[in-house]
C-alpha positions in Angstrom: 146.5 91.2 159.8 147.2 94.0 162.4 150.6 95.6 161.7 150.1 97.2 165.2 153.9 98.1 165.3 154.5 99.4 161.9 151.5 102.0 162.8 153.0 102.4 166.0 156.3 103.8 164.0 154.4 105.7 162.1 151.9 107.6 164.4 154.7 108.6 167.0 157.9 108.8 164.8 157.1 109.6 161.3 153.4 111.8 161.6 153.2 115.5 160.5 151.9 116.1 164.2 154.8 114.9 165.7 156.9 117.6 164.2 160.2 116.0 163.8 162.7 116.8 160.8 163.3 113.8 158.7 166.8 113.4 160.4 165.0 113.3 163.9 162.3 110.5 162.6 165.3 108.4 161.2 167.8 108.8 164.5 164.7 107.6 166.6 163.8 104.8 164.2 167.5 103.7 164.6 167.7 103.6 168.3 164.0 102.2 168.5 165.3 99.2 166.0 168.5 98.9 168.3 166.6 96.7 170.3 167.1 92.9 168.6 163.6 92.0 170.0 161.8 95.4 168.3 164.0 95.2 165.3 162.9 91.7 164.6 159.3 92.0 165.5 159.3 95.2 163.2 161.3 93.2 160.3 158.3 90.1 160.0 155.6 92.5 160.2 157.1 94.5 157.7 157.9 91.5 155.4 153.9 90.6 156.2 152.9 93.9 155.3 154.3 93.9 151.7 152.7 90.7 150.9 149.1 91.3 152.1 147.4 92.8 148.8 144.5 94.2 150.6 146.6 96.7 152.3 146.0 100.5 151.5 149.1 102.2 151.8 147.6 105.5 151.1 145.4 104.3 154.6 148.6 103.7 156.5 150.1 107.1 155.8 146.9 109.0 155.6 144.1 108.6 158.2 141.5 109.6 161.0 144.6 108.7 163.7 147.5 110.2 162.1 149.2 111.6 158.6 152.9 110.5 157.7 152.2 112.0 154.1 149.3 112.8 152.0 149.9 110.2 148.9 148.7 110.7 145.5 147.7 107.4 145.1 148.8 103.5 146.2 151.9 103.3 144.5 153.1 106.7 145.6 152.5 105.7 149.1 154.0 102.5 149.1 157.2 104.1 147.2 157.2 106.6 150.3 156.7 104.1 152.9 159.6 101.6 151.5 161.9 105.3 151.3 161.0 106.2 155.2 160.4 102.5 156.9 161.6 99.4 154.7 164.8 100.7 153.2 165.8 101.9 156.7 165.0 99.4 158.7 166.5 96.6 156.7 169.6 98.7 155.8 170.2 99.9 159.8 173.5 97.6 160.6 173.9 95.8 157.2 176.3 98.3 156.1 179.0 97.8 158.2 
């Protein structure tokens, strides 16, 4: 599956090139997700992502296009990934 959006987020919010602090990446992930139509898109390709075994999450966050964060090895980059993307995203607006 193409999880177009999710590498979207993370080649122009979350990449080392981009050059935002950690509070800048998650202020523009909030207002990007305060969009119903973006937040639910981002939500089912999310919960496709993290049931597609042959994903490599090192790949997502470390590649040719882009580098969120050099990962030691899968499980380090999936922990990182759930810390910056899937913790936020479903925890933006369920606090209230």
């Amino acid at each position: 599956m193409n999880y177009s959006r999710v590498v979207n987020i993370l080649r122009s919010v979350f990449s080392v090139e981009v050059g935002l602090s950690d509070s800048e990446a998650q202020s523009l992930l909030r207002r990007m997700l305060d969009d119903p139509e973006q937040r639910s898109n981002v939500e089912r390709e999310l919960e496709s992502l993290y049931q597609d075994d042959s994903v490599s999450w090192v790949l997502l966050l470390d590649n040719d296009d882009y580098v969120v964060y050099p990962a030691d090895d899968e499980a380090d980059a999936k922990e990182y990934l759930t810390s910056i993307l899937w913790d936020q995203v479903f925890s933006i607006g369920t606090s209230n």
